[in-house]
C-alpha positions as CSV (number, residue, x, y, z in Angstrom):
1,X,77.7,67.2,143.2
2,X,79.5,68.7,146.1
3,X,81.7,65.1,146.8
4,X,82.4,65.5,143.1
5,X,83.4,69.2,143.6
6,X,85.9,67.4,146.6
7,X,87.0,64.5,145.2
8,X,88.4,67.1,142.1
9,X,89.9,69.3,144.5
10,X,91.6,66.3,146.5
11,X,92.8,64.9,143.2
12,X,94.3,68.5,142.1
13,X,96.4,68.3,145.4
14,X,98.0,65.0,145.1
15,X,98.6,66.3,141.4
16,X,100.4,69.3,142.4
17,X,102.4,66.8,145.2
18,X,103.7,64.6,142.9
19,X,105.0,67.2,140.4
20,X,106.8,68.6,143.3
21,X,107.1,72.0,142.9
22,X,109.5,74.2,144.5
23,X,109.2,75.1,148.4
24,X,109.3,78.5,149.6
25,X,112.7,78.1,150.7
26,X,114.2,77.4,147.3
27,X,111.9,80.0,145.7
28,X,113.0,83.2,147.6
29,X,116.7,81.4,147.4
30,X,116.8,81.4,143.7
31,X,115.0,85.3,143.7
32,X,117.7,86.8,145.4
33,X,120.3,84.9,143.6
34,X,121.8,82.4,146.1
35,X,123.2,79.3,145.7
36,X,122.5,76.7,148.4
37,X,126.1,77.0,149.4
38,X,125.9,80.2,149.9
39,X,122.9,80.7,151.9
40,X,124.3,77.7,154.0
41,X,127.6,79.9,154.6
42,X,126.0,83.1,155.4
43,X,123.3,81.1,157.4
44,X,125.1,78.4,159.5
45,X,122.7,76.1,158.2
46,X,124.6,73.3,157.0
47,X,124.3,72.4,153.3
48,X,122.7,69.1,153.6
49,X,119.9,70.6,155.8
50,X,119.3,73.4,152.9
51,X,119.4,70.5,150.4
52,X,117.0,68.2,152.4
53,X,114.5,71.2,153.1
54,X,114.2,71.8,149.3
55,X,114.1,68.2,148.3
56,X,111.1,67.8,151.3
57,X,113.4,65.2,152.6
58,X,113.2,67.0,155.6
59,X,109.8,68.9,156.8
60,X,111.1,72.9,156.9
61,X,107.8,73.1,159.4
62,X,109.8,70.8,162.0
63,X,113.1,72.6,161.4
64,X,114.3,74.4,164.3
65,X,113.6,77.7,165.0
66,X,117.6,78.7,165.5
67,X,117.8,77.0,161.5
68,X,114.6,78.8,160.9
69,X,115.6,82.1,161.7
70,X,119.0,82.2,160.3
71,X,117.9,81.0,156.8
72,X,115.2,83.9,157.3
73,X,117.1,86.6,158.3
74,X,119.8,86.0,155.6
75,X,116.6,86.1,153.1
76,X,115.5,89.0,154.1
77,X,112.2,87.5,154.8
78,X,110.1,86.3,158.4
79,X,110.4,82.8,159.2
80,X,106.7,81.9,159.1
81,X,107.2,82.9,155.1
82,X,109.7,79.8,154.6
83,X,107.2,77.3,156.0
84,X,105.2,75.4,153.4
């Protein structure tokens, strides 16, 4: 019973994967009303990065912390809340 309890919970998780939902970064993004653009203007970040972030081209964990930082200061959010 409890492998079939894991094996559930494990499919759920790939489920959830494949329908690719939002990251953080384009959540709080779209709350306050920014366009990737602008967040990459007001941020430094440049546009591609934003754009491969939210796409999970690129791991936001591995991002630097300079990238990090500006993206969550411009958010008005920590850091450590734009991490998946």
């Amino acid at each position: 019973m409890r492998h079939r309890k894991k094996s559930l919970l494990i499919q759920q998780m790939l489920y959830l994967n494949e329908k690719k939902l939002p990251v953080k970064l384009q959540t709080v993004r779209k709350a306050i009303g920014l366009t990737q653009k602008e967040l990459a203007e007001k941020s430094g970040v440049k546009l591609r990065m934003i754009q491969q972030y939210e796409q999970r081209a690129k791991d936001i964990n591995k991002a630097t912390a300079s990238n990090l930082f500006a993206l969550a200061q411009v958010l008005g959010c920590k850091a450590e809340d734009l991490l998946e």
